[in-house]
C-alpha positions as CSV (number, residue, x, y, z in Angstrom):
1,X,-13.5,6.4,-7.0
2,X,-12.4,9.3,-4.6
3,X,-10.8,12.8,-6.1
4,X,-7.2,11.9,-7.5
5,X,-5.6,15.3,-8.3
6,X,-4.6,16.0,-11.8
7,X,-1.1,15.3,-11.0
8,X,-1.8,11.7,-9.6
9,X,-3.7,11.0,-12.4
10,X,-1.0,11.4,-14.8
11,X,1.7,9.8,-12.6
12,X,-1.3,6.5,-12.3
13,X,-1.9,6.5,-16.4
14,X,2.4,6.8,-16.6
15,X,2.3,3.8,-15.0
16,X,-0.4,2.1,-17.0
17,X,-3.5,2.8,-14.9
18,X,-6.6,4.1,-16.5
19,X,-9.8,4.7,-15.1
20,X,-12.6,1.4,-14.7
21,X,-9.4,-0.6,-14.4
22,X,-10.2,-3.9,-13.0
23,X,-7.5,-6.8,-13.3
24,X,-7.3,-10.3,-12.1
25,X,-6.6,-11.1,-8.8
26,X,-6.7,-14.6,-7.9
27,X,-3.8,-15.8,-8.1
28,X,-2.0,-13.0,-5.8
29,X,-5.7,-12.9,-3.3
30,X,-4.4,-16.8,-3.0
31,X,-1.5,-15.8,-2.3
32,X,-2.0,-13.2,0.3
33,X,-3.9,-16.4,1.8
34,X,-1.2,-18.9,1.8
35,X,0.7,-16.4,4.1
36,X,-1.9,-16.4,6.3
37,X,-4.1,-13.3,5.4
38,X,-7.7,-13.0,5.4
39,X,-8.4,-11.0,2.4
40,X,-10.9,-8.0,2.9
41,X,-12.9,-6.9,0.3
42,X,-11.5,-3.6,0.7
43,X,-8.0,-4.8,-0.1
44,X,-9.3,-6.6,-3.0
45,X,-11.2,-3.8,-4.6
46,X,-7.7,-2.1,-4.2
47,X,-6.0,-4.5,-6.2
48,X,-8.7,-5.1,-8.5
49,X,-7.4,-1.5,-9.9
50,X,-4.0,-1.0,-8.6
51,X,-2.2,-3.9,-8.5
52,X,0.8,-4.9,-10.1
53,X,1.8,-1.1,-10.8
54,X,4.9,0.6,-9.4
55,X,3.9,4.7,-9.6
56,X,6.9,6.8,-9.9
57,X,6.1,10.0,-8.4
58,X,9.7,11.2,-8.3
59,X,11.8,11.0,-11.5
60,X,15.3,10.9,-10.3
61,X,14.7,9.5,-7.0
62,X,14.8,6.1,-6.6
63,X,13.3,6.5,-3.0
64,X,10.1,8.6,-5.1
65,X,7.6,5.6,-6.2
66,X,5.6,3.1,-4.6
67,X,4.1,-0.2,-5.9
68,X,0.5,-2.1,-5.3
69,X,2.0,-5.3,-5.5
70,X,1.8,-7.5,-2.4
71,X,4.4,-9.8,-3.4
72,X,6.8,-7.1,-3.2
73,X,5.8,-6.0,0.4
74,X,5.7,-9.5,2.0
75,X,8.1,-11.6,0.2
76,X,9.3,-15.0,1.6
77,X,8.3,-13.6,4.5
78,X,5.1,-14.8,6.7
79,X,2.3,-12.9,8.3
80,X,3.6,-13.4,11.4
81,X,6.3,-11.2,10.9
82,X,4.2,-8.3,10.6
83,X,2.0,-9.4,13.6
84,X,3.4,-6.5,15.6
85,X,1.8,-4.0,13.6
86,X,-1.7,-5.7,14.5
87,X,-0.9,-5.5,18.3
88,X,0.3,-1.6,17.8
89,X,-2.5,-0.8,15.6
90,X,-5.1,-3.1,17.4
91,X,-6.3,-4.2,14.2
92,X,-6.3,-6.6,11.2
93,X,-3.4,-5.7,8.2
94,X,-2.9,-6.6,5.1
95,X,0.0,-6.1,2.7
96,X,-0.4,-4.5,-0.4
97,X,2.5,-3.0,-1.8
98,X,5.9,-0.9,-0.7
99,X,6.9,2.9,-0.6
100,X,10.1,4.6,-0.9
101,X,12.2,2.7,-2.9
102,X,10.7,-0.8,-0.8
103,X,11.6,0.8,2.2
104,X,8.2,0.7,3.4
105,X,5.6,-1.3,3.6
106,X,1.9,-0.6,3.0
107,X,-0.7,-2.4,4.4
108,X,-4.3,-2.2,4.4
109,X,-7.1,-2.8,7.1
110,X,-10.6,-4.1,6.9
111,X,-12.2,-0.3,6.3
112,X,-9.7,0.4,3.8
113,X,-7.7,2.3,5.3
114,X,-4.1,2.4,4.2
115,X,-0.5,2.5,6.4
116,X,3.3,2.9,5.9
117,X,5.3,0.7,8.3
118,X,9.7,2.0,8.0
119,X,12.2,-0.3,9.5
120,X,10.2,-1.2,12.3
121,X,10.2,1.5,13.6
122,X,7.8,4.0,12.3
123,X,4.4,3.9,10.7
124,X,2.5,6.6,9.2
125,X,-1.4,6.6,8.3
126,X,-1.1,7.0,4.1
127,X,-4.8,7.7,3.9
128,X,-8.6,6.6,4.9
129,X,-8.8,5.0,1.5
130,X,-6.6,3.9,-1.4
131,X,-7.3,6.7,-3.4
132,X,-6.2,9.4,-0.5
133,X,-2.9,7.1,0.1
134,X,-2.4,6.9,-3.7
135,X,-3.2,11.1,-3.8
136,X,-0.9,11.4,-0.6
137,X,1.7,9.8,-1.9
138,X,1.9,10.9,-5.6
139,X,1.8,14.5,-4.2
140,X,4.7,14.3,-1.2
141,X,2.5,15.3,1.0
142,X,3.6,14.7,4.6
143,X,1.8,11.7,6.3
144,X,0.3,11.4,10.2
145,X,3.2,10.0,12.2
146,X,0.9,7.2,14.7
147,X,3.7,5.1,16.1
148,X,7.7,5.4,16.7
149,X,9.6,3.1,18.5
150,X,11.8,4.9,20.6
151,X,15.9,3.5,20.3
């Protein structure tokens, strides 16, 4: 596990998180598949401990939590929709969750390292790992802007 801040940790155990948490994941790595996905083992040792949480790091602001739940990020939608990100990125993604109030997506690449794609037309780098994006996050820190589409 990487350093979660004292803060993060009690905005993960808020939301039913606790450390050595390991859940299920079949059915949604099945999922994930169905859409297309090839499942890395970083994104399922993510899930494995995060998912089906939404972490409210903002109490009255709707717009302050973020969920590991794929489901939520992807939808009805398929993986093609999301193939642009691949091209911008040059790399393989897959969704694990949303930000902001599900107006971002997160996604996830083979290394683990985590992403925020906004109304196609931003997308931040969250972290090198889940636990930096899940610190980041919890903590409003201010992420590294890597692509803007211009209007």
């Amino acid at each position: 596990m990487g350093k979660l801040s004292s803060k993060t940790v009690s905005i993960l155990e808020k939301a039913g998180w606790y450390t050595g948490r390991r859940v299920d994941i079949n059915s949604t790595v099945e999922y994930l598949e169905k859409k297309g996905y090839e499942v890395f083992e970083s994104v399922k040792d993510a899930l494995e401990e995060f998912n089906g949480l939404t972490f409210r790091y903002l109490e009255k602001d709707d717009q302050g939590q973020f969920s590991i739940i794929p489901q939520e990020g992807l939808g009805d939608l398929e993986r093609k929709h999301y193939k642009r990100y691949e091209v911008i990125l040059g790399k393989n993604l897959v969704v694990i969750g949303t930000a902001y109030g599900d107006n971002a997506t997160i996604f996830m690449d083979k290394l683990g390292k985590v992403y925020g794609f906004h109304d196609d037309y931003y997308i931040w780098k969250f972290g090198d790992s889940i636990y930096e994006a899940v610190n980041n996050l919890c903590e409003c820190r201010e992420f590294k802007l890597i692509h803007e589409t211009a209007d």
